[in-house]
Each structure stands twice: as C-alpha cells, then as structure tokens.
N, C-alpha and C positions, 0 to 999 in steps of 0.2 A: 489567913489572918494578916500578913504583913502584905499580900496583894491587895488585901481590902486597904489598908494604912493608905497603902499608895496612891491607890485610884480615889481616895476621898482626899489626899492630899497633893495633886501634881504636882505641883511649885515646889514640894520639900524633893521630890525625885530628880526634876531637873536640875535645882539648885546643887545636888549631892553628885551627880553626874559631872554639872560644870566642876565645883571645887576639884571634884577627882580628877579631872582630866588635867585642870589649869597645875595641880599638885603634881600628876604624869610630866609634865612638861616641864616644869623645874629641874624634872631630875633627869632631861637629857634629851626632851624629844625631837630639838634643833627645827622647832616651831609647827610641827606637823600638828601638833593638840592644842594650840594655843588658839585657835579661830574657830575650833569646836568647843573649848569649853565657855569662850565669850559668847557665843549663840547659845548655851544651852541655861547659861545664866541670864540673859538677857528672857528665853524661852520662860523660863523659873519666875521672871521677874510679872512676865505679861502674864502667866497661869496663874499668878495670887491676884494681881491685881482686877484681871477678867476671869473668876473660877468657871464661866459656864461655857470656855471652851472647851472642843471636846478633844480628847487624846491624839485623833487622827489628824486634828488642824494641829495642835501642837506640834506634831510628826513633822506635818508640810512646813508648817511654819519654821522650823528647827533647820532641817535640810536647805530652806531657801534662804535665812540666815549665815549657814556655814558658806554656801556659795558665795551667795554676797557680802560677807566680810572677807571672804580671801579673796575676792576679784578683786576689791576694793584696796586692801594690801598690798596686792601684785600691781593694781594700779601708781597706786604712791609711790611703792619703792622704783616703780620702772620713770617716774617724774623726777625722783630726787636725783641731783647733781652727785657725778658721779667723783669720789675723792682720788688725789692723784697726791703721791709723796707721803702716804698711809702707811698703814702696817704691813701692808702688802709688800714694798718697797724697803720699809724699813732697815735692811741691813745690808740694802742695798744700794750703795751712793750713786752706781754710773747709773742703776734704773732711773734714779730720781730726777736724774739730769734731763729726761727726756723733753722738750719744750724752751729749752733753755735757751737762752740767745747770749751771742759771747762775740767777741772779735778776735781772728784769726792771730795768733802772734809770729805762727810761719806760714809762707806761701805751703797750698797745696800742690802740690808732685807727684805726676803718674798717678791721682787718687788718692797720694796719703799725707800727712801733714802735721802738727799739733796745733792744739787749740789752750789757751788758756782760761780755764775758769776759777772763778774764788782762788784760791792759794795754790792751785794744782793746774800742772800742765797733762793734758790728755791727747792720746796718739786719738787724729782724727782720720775720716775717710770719708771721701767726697766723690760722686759720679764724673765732675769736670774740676778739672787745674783752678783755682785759685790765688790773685795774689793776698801777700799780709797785707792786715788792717781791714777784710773782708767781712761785714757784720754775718754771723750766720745762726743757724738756730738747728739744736741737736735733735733728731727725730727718730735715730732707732740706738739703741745700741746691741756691739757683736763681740761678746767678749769684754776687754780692756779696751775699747776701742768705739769711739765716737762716731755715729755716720751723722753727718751735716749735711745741710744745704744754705746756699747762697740767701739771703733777704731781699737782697737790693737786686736781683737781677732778672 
C-alpha cells in the first residue's frame, strides 16, 4: 500500500528524502548531506512538475545532480580568495604578521636583529646581515621570532 503511495507520487518521495537529509545535515554532517539533499529536492521538484518520468531517469538524474553540485561546490570554494588574519590565526599575533612589511629599527647581526612593528618590537632573523632603516617584509615565523627578508634588495 504505501509503495503504491509512492510510485503514484514521486515528487512526495524525493521531496521527503531531500528534507531528510538537508534535516541530517543540520545536525552535524559538516556538509557531506548537504549536495545530496539539494539534488534530491530539486529531483522532487522535476518529478511534480514532469510526472511521466520514469523512476530509473529520476535515479540517473538524481546521481548526476549530486555529482554536479558538488564538483560545482569544490569548483567555487577552490576559486574563492583564500582569507589570511581569520580565525585560523586569530589568537595568534606573530602568525598574523606574516606578509607584513615594517623597517628594520636594528641592524641585522650574524642573522639576528629586531624589528619594529605597531607598538611592539620583535626578535627578527634574516639569511644575510642587514643594516637599520632596511624596508623588509615578514615571511615565516619560528617561535617568538620573525624571519624577514630584505624588499629593496
């Protein structure tokens, strides 16, 4: 009886599919269900609107939907600009510094030096000797500790 329901009603099966899954998904799926239940609602959506397709194009249809919304997904997010000084970072100041460009306020020495940014002086570390007043920009850091390199050179 409730297979007959279904098979006379696709659209109510898909549609009850997507909510379920897009509902799985709320509660923790860290997006695994979220591109299946949009396909399966969208699938819900083409089944009312064309009833005389048949179960097995639904299937195909459904399956080639999930693919191609998540390539499509994986496409954008791999497009979108990638955020630097985030939440990632967040409680972490010297990461944030990474990119930063600042002027030397001591010569570099055997490799090591400080640098002054914003309000704070930072033990920096350079491949080659530098004198002060040297523009440089910070590019990793190792610890408490700045590695720079030179801008102008």
């Amino acid at each position: 009886m409730m297979l007959e329901q279904i098979a006379a009603h696709p659209h109510w099966f898909w549609l009850s599919l997507g909510g379920l899954l897009l509902a799985a998904e709320m509660l923790g799926a860290s997006g695994y269900l979220l591109w299946s239940g949009v396909a399966a609602v969208v699938v819900g959506a083409i089944a009312w609107l064309l009833p005389a397709i048949s179960w097995e194009w639904q299937g195909v249809l459904f399956a080639i939907l999930v693919i191609l919304i998540a390539y499509l997904w994986w496409y954008w997010l791999r497009q979108r600009p990638q955020e630097t000084g985030g939440s990632a970072v967040l409680n972490q100041r010297n990461r944030q510094l990474i990119g930063t460009r600042a002027t030397l306020s001591e010569p570099i020495r055997n490799g090591m030096g400080r640098v002054n940014i914003g309000d704070s002086s930072w033990r920096a570390q350079a491949a080659q000797d530098l004198p002060a007043g040297t523009e440089v920009e910070v590019i990793a850091v190792d610890g408490a500790t700045l590695v720079i390199r030179a801008l102008n050179r």
